[in-house]
C-alpha positions as CSV (number, residue, x, y, z in Angstrom):
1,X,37.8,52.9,56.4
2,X,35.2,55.3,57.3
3,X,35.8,56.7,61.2
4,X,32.3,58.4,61.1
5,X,30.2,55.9,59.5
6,X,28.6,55.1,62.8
7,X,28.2,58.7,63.7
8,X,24.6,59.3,62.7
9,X,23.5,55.9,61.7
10,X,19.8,56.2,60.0
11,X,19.7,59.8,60.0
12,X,18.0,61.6,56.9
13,X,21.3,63.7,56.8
14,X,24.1,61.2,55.9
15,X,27.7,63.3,56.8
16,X,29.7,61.4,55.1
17,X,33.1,61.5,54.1
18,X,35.1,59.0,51.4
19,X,37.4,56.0,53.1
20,X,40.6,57.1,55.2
21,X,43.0,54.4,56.0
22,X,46.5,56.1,55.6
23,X,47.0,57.4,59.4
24,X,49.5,60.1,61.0
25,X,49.7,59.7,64.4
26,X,50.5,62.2,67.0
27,X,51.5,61.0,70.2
28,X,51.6,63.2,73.3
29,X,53.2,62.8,76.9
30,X,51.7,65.8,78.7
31,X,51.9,64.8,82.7
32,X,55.4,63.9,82.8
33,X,58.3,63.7,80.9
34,X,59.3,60.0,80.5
35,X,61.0,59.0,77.4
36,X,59.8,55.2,78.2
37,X,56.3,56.1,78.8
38,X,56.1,58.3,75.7
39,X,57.2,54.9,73.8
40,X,54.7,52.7,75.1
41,X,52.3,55.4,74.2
42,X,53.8,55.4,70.9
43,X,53.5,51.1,70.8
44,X,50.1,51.2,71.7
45,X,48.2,53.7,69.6
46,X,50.5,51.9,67.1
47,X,48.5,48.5,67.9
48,X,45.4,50.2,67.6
49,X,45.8,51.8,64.5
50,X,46.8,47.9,63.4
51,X,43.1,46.8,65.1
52,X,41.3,49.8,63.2
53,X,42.7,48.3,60.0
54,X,44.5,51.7,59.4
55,X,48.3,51.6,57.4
56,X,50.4,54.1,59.6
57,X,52.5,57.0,57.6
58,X,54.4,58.7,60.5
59,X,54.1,59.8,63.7
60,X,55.7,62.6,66.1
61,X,56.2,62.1,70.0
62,X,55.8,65.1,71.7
63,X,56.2,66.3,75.5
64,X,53.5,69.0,76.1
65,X,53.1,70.0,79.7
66,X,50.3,72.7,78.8
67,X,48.0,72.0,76.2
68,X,46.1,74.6,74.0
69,X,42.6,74.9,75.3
70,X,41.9,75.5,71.6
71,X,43.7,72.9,69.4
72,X,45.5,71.1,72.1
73,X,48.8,71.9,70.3
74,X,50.7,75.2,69.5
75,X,50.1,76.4,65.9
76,X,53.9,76.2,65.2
77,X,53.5,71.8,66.2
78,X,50.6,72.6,64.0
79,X,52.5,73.8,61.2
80,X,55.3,71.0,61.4
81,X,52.6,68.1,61.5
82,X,51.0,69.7,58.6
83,X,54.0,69.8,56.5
84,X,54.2,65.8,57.4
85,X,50.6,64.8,56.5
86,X,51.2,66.5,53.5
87,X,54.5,64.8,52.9
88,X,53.7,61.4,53.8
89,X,50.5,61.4,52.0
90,X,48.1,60.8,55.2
91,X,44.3,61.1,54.8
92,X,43.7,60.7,58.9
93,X,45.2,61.9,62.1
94,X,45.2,60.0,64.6
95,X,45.9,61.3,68.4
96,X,47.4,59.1,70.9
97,X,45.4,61.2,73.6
98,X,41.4,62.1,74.3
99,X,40.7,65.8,73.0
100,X,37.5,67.5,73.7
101,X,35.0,68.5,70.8
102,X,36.1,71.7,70.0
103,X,40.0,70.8,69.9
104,X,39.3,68.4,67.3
105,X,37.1,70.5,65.3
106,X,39.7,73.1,65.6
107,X,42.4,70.8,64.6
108,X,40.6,69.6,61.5
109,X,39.8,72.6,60.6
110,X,43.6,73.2,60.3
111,X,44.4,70.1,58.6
112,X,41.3,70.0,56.4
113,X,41.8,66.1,56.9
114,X,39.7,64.1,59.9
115,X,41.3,63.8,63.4
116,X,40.3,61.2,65.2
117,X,41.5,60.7,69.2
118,X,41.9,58.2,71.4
119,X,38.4,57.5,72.3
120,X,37.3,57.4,68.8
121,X,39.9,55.3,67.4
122,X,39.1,52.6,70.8
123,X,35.5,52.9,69.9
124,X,35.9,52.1,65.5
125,X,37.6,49.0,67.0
126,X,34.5,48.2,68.9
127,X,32.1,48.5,66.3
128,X,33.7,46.5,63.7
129,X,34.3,43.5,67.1
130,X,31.4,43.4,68.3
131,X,29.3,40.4,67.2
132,X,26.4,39.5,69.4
133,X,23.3,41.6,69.4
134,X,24.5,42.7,73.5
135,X,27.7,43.5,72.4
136,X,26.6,45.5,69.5
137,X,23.8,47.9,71.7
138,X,26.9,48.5,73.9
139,X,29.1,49.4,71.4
140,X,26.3,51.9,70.0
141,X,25.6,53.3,73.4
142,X,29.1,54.1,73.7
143,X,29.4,55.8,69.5
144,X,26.3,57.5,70.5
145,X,27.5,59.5,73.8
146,X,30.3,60.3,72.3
147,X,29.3,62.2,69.1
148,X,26.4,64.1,70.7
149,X,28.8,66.9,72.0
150,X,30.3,66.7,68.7
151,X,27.5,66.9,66.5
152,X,28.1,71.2,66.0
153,X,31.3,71.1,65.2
154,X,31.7,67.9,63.4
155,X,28.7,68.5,60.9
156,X,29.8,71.4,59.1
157,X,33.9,70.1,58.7
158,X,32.4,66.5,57.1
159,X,29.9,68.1,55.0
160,X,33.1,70.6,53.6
161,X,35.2,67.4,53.2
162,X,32.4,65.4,51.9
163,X,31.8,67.9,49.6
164,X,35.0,70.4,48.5
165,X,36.3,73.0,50.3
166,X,33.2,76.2,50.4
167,X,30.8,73.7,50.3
168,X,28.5,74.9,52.9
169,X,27.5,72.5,56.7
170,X,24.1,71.8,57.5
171,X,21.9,74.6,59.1
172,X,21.4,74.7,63.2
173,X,17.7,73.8,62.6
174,X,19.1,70.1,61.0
175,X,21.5,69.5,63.7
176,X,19.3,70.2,67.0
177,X,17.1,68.2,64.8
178,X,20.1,65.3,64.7
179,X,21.2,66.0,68.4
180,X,17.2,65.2,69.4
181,X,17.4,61.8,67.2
182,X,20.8,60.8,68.5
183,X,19.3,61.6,72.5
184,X,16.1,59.7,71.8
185,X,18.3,56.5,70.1
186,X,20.5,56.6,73.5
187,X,17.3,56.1,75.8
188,X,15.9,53.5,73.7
189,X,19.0,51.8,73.6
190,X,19.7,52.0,77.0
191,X,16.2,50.7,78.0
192,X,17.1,47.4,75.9
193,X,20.5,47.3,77.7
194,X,18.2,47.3,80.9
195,X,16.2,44.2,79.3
196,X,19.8,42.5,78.8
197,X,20.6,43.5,82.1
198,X,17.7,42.0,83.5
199,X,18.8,38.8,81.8
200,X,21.9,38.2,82.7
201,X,21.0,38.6,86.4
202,X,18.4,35.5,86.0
203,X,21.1,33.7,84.4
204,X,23.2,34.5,87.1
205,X,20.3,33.2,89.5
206,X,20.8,30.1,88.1
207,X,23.9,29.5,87.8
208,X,24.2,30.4,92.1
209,X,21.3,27.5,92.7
210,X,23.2,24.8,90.9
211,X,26.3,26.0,93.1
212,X,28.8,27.3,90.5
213,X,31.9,28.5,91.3
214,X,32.2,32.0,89.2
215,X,35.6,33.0,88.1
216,X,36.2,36.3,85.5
217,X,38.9,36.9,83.8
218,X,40.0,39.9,84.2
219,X,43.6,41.9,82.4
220,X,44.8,44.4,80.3
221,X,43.8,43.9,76.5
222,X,45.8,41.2,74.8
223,X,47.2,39.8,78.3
224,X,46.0,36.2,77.5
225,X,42.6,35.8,78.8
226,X,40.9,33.8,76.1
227,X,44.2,31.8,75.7
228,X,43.7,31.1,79.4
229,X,39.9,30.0,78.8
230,X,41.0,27.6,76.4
231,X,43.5,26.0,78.5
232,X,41.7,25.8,81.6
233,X,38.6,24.5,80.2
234,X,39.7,22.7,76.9
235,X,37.1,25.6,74.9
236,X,38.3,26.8,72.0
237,X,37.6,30.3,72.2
238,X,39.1,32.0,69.2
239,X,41.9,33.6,69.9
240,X,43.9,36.9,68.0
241,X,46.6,38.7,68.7
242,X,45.2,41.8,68.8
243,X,43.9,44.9,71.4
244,X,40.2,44.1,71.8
245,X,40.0,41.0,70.0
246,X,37.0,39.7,72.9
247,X,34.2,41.9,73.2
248,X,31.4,39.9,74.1
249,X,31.5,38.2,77.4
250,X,32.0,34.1,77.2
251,X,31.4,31.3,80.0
252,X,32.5,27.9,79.8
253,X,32.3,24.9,82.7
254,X,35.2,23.1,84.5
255,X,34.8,20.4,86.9
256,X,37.8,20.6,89.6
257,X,39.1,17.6,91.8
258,X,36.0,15.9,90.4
259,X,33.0,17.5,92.3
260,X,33.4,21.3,92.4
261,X,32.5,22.8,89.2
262,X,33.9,26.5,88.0
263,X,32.1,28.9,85.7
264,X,34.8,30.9,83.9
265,X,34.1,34.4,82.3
266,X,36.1,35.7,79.6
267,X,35.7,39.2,79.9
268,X,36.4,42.5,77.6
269,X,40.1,43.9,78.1
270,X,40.8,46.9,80.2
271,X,43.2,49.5,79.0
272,X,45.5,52.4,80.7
273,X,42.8,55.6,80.7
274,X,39.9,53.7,79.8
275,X,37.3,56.1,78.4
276,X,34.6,56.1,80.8
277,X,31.9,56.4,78.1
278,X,33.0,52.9,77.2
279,X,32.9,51.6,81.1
280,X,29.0,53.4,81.4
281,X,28.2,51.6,78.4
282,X,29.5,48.0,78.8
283,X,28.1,48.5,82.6
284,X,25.8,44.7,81.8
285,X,28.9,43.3,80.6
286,X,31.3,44.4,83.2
287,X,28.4,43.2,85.8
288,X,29.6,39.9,85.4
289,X,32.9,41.1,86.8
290,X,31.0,42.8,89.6
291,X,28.8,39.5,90.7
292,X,31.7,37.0,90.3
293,X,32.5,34.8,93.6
294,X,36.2,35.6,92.1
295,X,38.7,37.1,90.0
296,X,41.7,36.0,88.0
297,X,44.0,38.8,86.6
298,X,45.9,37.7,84.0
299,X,49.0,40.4,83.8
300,X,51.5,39.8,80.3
301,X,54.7,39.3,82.5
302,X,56.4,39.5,79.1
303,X,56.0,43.5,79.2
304,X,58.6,45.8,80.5
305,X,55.7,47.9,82.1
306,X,54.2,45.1,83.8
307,X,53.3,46.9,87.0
308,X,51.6,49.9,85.2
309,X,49.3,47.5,83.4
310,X,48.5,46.1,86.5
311,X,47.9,49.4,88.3
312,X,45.9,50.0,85.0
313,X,43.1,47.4,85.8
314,X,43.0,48.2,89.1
315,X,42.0,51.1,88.1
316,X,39.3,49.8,86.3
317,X,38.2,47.1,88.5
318,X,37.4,49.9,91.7
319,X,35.9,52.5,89.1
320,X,33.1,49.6,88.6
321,X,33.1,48.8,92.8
322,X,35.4,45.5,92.8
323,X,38.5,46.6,94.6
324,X,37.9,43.9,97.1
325,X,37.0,41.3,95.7
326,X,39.1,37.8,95.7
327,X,42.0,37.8,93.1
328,X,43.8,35.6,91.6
329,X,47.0,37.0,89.9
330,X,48.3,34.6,86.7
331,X,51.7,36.0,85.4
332,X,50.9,34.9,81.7
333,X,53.0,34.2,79.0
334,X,56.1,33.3,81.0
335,X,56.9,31.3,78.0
336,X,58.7,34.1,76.6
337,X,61.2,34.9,79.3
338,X,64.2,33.3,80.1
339,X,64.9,31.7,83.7
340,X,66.4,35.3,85.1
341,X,63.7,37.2,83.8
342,X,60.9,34.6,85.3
343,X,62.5,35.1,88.7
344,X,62.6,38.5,88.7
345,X,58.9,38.8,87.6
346,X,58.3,36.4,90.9
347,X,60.1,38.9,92.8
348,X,58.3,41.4,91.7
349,X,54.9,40.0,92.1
350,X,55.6,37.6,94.7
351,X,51.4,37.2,94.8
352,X,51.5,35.8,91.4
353,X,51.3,32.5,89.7
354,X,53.8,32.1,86.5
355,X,51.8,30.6,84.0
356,X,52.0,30.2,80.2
357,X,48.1,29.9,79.0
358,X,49.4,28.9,75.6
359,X,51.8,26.3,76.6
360,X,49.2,25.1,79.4
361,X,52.5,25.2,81.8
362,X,51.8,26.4,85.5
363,X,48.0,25.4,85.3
364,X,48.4,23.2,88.6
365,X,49.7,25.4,90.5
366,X,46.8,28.2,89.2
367,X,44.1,25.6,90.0
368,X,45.4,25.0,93.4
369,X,45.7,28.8,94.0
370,X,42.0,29.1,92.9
371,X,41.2,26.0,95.1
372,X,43.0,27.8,97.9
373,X,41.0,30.9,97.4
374,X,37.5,29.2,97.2
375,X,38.2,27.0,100.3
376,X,39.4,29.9,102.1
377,X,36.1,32.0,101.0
378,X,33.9,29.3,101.9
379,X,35.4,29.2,105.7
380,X,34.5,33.5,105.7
């Protein structure tokens, strides 16, 4: 694995740096201190590190209710995860949190092996998922804002790595000349993100004179949406068990109570602190979201968290201007709950629908909620 092979893509100066794949990650509770929120931290970098095809060493939990402006964490937390990367073997680190550019360079500079944060971990899942040629400019769009304010720091650490320690970085003259390159790529991709833009919203033209229904699906990553597709519109949508595993929006048609036809959207999963470089980016994507007559929120009742994943995409969903918009709520993959724990997720979202997309159990009473909905929005 190569975190910074999409760094400078094309550039005459290639920073590279060999394959890391042997990851020690650092996982960091710094608003407050809650053991069980410090292990779903733990649980989820854990599942990204999976997704980034990265083999994880160790890891420390850590409660910091000040970080270093400089290196996030104290040089003595320094010295102890040192002593571990060395022990373990690790080639990356990999923080559970976002730093800023000068943390990371700091860090690295420590370790003398890359760090990679949160952001950057989310977006070398992107780029190897993304498939179409949209999904693709939106996953460079997002690589690209994000290593401009790294490109001082950054260039000097991967050239020493790339090429033994003393070797010396690249001049200041090379990397203005990189940070005008990588500034001139992000207009011209945005400007064919405006084209695909433009697009979509003809499509969507369409699809509102032919009287469709729209429906997005909408959830935390991994919540069931695409298993949901499937089962409400006999697609087969391929479907993964893994954070991230749709990127690139899909529709597919139902006809309900024989006339009424629904235009499902299978939509990109949100996730708690979603960097906002990613959300700017996939802004023609999440536009579906935006101009869809409804929403269905599909929420993993299976989880022990359940409510903070929910609050999670709500988050999301009135960063991007839908707080008030229709929704659905399907309590996926009841399947795995005995009859106690079913009714206490009822009770505790007594909005919901209990479904189990991959068992297709509870889709009546989902498409008579969504019937309900659409009648009730027709009479407003």
């Amino acid at each position: 694995m190569d975190f910074y092979r999409f760094r400078l893509p094309g550039f005459d100066n290639a920073y590279t740096r060999r394959s890391r794949s042997l990851a020690y990650l650092v996982i960091v509770q710094a608003k407050i201190k809650s053991l069980p929120l410090l292990e779903e931290k733990a649980a989820e970098t854990c599942e990204l590190a999976r997704a980034a095809h990265l083999k994880v060493m160790g890891m420390i939990k850590i409660f910091l209710p000040h970080p270093d402006a400089g290196t996030f964490l104290r040089s003595g937390k320094l010295e102890e995860i040192h002593k571990d990367v060395v022990a373990t073997g690790a080639d990356i680190l990999v923080f559970g949190t976002d730093l800023t550019p000068s943390q990371a360079g700091n860090i690295e500079a420590f370790m003398k092996i890359p760090v990679v944060d949160r952001t950057g971990l989310i977006l070398e899942i992107f780029g190897r998922r993304a498939q179409s040629s949209e999904g693709k400019l939106q996953v460079e769009l997002a690589q690209l804002r994000y290593v401009l304010p790294r490109l001082g720091g950054l260039g000097t650490v991967m050239s020493r790595l790339g090429g033994g320690i003393g070797t010396r970085g690249p001049g200041e003259q090379e990397l203005e000349r990189d940070r005008r390159k990588v500034r001139r790529r992000i207009d011209q991709v945005k400007d064919k993100l405006e084209d695909v833009r433009k697009h979509r919203e003809l499509l969507r033209s369409g699809r509102n004179k032919k009287n469709f229904v729209s429906a997005a699906l909408v959830g935390y990553t991994n919540a069931g949406k695409s298993s949901l597709m499937n089962a409400l519109t006999g697609a087969n949508v391929k479907v993964e068990d893994q954070v991230f595993a749709t990127l690139d929006p899909k529709t597919r048609v139902a006809t309900m109570n024989g006339n009424q036809q629904y235009l499902f959207i299978d939509t990109v999963g949100f996730m708690r602190d979603l960097p906002h470089t990613l959300i700017e980016s996939f802004r023609a994507t999440l536009e579906e979201v935006v101009e869809a007559d409804l929403l269905i929120h599909v929420l993993d009742i299976s989880q022990q968290h359940a409510r903070d994943l929910k609050a999670a995409v709500e988050k999301v969903l009135e960063e991007i201007g839908v707080k008030d918009k229709p929704v659905i709520l399907a309590l996926n993959k009841a399947d795995l709950l005995d009859e106690n724990e079913k009714k206490r997720g009822e009770q505790a979202f007594p909005e919901g629908v209990l479904i189990s997309a991959r068992e297709k159990h509870g889709m009546e009473h989902l498409l008579a909620r969504l019937e309900e909905v659409r009648q009730h929005e027709v009479k407003n």
